[in-house]
N, C-alpha and C positions, 0 to 999 in steps of 0.2 A: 845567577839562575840561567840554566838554556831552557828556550822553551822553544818549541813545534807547532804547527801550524793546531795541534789538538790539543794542547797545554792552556791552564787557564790559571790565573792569579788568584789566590783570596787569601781571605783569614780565618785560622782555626778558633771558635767559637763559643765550642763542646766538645769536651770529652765522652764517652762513655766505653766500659770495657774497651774492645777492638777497634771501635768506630769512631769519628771526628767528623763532627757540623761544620762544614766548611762555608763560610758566606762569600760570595767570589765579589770582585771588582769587579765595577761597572765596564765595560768596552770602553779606552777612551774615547772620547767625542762621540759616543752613541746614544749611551746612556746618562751623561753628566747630570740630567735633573730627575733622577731616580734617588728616592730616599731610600736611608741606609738602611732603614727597616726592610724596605719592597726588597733589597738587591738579594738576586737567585742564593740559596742554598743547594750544596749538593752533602750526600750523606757518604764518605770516604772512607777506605780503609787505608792504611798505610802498606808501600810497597816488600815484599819482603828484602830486597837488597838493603835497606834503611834499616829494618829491621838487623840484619845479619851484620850491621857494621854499629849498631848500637844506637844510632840517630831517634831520641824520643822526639817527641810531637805532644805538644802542651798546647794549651788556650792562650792566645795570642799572638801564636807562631804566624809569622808568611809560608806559606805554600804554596807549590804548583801542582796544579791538577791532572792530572793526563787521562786519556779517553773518559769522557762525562756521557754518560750516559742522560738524554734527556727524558726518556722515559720514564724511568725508576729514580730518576733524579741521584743518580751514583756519580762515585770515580773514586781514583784513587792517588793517594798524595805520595807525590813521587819525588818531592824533593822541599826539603826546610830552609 
């Protein structure tokens, strides 16, 4: 995985149509006594390059996240 100073790690959680509940890893040593329940969700769509080279994205997958928006609680899965 390369990640970016705006990449974020987690795990695909949910499906739905286009979309993926992505539950991110804690920061390490930031977060370590956050339960896995608390830790942030963002709601993702997947990148069209992934798309265009066939890469699905299922419940369970690792992910990285790229630009997360914390507003709207988005981003998008940019890599499996």
């Amino acid at each position: 995985m390369s990640l970016n100073s705006s990449s974020l790690v987690g795990t695909v959680v949910a499906v739905q149509a286009n979309f993926y509940r992505v539950r991110l890893d804690p920061a390490a040593g930031i977060h370590e006594n956050i339960a896995l329940a608390d830790a942030p969700t963002l709601l993702c769509t997947r990148r069209t390059r992934l798309k265009k080279i066939g890469q699905q994205v299922m419940v369970g997958d690792r992910v990285v996240v790229d630009e997360p928006d914390w507003t709207d609680r988005r981003g998008a899965i940019s890599e499996v």
